[in-house]
Short mmCIF file of the C-alpha atoms (twelve columns), coordinates in Angstrom:
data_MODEL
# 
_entry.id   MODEL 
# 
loop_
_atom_site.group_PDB 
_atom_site.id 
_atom_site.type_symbol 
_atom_site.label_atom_id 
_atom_site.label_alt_id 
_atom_site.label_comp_id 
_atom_site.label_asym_id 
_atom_site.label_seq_id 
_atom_site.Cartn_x 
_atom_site.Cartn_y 
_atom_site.Cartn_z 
_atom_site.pdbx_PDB_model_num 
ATOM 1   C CA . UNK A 1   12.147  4.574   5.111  1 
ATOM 2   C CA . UNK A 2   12.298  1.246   3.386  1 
ATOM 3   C CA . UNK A 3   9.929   -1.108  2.599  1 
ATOM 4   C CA . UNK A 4   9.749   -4.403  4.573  1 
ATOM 5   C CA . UNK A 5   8.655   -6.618  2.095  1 
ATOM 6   C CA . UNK A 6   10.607  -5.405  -0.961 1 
ATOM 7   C CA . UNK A 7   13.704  -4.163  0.823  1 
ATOM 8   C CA . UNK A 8   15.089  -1.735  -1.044 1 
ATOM 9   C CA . UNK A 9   11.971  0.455   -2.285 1 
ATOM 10  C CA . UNK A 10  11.532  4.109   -0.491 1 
ATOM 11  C CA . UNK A 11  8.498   4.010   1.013  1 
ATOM 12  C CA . UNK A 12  6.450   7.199   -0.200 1 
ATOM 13  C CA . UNK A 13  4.427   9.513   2.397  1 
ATOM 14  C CA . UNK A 14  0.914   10.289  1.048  1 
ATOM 15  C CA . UNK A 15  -1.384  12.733  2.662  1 
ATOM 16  C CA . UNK A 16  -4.844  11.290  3.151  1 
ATOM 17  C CA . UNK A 17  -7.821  13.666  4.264  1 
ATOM 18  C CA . UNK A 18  -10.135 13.013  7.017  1 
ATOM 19  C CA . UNK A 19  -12.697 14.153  8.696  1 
ATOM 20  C CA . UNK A 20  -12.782 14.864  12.732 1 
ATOM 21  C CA . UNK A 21  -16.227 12.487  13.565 1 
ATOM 22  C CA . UNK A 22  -16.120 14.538  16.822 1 
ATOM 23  C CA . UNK A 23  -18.065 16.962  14.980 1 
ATOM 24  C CA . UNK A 24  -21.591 16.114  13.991 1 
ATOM 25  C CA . UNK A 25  -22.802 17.862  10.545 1 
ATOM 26  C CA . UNK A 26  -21.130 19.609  7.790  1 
ATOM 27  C CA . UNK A 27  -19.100 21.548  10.041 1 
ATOM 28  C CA . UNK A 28  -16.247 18.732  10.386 1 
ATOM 29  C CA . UNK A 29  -13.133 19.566  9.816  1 
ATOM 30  C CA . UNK A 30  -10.322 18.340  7.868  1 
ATOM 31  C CA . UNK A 31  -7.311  16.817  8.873  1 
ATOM 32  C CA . UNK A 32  -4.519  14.415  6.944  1 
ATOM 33  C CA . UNK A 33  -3.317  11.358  8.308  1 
ATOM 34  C CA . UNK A 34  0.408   10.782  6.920  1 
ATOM 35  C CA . UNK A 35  1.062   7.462   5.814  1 
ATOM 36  C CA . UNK A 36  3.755   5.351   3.769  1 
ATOM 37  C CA . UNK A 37  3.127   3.404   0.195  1 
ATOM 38  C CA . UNK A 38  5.466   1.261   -1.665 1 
ATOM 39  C CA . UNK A 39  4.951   2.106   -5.111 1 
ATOM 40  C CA . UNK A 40  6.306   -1.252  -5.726 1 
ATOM 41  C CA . UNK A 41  4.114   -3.778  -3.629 1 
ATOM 42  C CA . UNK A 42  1.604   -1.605  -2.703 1 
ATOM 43  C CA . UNK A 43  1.926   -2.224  1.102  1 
ATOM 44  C CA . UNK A 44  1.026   0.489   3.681  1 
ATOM 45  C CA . UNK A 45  2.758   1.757   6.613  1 
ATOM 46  C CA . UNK A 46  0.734   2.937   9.330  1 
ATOM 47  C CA . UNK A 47  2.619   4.992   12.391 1 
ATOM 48  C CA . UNK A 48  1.157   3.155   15.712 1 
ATOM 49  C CA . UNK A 49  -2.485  4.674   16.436 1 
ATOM 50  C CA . UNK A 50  -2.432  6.163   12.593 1 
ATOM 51  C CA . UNK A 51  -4.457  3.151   11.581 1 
ATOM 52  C CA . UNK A 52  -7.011  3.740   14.525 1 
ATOM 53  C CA . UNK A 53  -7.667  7.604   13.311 1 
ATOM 54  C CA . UNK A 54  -7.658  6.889   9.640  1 
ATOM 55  C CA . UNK A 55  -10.324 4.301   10.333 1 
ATOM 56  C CA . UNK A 56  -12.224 6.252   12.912 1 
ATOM 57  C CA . UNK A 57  -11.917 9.572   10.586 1 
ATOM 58  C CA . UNK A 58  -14.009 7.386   7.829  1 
ATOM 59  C CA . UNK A 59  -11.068 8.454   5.561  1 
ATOM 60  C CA . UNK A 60  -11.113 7.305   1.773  1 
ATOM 61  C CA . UNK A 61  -9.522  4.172   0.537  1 
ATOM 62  C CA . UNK A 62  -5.596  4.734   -0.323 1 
ATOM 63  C CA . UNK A 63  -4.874  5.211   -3.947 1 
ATOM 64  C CA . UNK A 64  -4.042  1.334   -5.523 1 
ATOM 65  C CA . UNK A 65  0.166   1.090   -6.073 1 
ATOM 66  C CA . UNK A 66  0.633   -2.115  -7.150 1 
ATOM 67  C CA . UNK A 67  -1.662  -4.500  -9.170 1 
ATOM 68  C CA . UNK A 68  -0.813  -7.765  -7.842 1 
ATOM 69  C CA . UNK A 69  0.820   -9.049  -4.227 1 
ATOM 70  C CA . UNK A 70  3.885   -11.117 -4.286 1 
ATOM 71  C CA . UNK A 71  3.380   -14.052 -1.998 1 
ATOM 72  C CA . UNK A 72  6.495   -14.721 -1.725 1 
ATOM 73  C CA . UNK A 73  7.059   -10.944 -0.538 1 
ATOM 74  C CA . UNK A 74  3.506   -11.471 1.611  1 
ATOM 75  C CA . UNK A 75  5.343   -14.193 3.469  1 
ATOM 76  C CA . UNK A 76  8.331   -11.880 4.618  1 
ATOM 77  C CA . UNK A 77  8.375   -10.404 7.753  1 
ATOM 78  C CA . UNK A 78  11.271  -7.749  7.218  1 
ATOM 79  C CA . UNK A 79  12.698  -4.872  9.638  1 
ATOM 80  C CA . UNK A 80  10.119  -2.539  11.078 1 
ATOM 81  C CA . UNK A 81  10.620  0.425   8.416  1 
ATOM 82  C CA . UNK A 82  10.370  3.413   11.316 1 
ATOM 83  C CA . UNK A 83  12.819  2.161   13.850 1 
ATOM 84  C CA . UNK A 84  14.438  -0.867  11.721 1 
ATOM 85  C CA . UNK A 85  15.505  -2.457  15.474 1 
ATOM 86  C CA . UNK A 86  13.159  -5.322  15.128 1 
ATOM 87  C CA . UNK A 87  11.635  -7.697  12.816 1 
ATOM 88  C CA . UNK A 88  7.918   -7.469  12.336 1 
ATOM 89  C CA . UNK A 89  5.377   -9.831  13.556 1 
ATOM 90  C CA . UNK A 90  2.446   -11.529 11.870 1 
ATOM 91  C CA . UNK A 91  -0.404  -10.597 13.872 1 
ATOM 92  C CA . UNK A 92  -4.057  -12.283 12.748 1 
ATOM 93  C CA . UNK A 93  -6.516  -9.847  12.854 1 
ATOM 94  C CA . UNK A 94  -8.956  -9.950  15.811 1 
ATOM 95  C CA . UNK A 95  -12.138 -10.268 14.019 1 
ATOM 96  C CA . UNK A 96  -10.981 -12.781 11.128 1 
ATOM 97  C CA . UNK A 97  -7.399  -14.770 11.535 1 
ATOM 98  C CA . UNK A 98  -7.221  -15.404 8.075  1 
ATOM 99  C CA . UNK A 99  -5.882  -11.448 7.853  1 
ATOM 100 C CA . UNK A 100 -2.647  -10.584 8.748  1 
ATOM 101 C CA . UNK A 101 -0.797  -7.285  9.370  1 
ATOM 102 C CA . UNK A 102 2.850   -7.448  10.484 1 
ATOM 103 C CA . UNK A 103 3.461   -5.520  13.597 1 
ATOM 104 C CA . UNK A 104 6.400   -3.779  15.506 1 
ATOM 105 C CA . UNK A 105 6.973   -5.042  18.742 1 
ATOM 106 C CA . UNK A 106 8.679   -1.560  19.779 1 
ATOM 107 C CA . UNK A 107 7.020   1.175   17.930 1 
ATOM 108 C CA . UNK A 108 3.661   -0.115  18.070 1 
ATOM 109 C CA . UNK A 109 3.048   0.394   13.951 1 
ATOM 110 C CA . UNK A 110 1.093   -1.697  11.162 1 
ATOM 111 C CA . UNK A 111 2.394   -3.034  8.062  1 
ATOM 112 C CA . UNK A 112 -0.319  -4.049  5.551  1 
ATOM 113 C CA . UNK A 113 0.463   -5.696  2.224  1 
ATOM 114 C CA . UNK A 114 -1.755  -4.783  -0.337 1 
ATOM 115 C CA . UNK A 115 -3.225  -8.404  -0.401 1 
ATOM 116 C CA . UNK A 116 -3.713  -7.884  3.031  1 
ATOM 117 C CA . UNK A 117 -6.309  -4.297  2.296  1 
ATOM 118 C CA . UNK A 118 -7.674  -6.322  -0.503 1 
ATOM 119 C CA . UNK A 119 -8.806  -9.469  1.725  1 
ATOM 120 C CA . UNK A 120 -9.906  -6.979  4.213  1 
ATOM 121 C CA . UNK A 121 -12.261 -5.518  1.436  1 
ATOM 122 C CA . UNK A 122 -16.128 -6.921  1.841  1 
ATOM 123 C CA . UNK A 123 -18.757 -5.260  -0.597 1 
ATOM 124 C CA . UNK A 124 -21.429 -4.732  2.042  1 
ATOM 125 C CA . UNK A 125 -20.181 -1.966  3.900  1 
ATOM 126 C CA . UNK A 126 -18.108 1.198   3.454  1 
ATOM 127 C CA . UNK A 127 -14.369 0.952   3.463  1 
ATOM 128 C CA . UNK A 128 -13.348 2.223   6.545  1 
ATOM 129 C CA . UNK A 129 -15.863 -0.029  8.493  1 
ATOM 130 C CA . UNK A 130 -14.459 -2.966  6.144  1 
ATOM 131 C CA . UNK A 131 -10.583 -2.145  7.510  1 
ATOM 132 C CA . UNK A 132 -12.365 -1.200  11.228 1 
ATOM 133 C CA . UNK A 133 -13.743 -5.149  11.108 1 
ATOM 134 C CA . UNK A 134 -10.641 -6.373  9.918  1 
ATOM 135 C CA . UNK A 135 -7.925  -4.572  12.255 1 
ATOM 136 C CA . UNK A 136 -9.558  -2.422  14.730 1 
ATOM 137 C CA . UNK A 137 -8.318  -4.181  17.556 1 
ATOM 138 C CA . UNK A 138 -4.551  -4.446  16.353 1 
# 
């Protein structure tokens, strides 16, 4: 798959553990949720309802892949990386429209540019509820 923003970069799959909340106590058990970095710009690519089970699995943040956003590549809105049949849309988060994620109108999945996880980031509260604020209702 390649990324949206940058075009020509493979996006990378990275295994991130999480933990089935279903489960109370220590006896939760691990699972991964699969998804895609660009090593260049840092952006993530979540398959549709990945983003909703890496966020209700309280999973760790993603490992940093790029130190500083583009804005010129934050403005693009390129082809949806999994199915490439249509161009992403900007979609303002529910809970603050000043966050974007760029969206596929067929396969229902979640682009987030790096800037995008970093504005998403408050100090107060753990990451996961952070990203949950931010995009939960995407």
């Amino acid at each position: 798959m390649h990324c949206p923003k940058c075009l020509t970069a493979e996006l990378e799959s990275v295994s991130v553990p999480v933990k089935d909340r279903s489960i109370p106590g220590p006896d939760q058990t691990m699972g991964q949720v699969e998804v895609d970095m660009c090593a260049s710009c840092g952006g993530v690519w979540f398959d549709k309802d990945e983003l909703d089970r890496y966020l209700d699995a309280a999973a760790k943040p993603l490992p940093p892949m790029a130190k500083a956003v583009d804005p010129a590549q934050d403005r693009k809105a390129g082809l949806c990386p999994r199915c490439c049949a249509k161009p992403l849309h900007k979609t303002p988060a529910p809970s603050n429209p000043r966050l974007t994620a760029d969206s596929c109108p067929q396969c229902g999945g979640l682009w987030l540019d790096a800037g995008e996880l970093e504005r998403a980031a408050g100090k107060d509260l753990p990451f996961a509820e952070r990203l949950q604020a931010a995009f939960g209702g995407v």
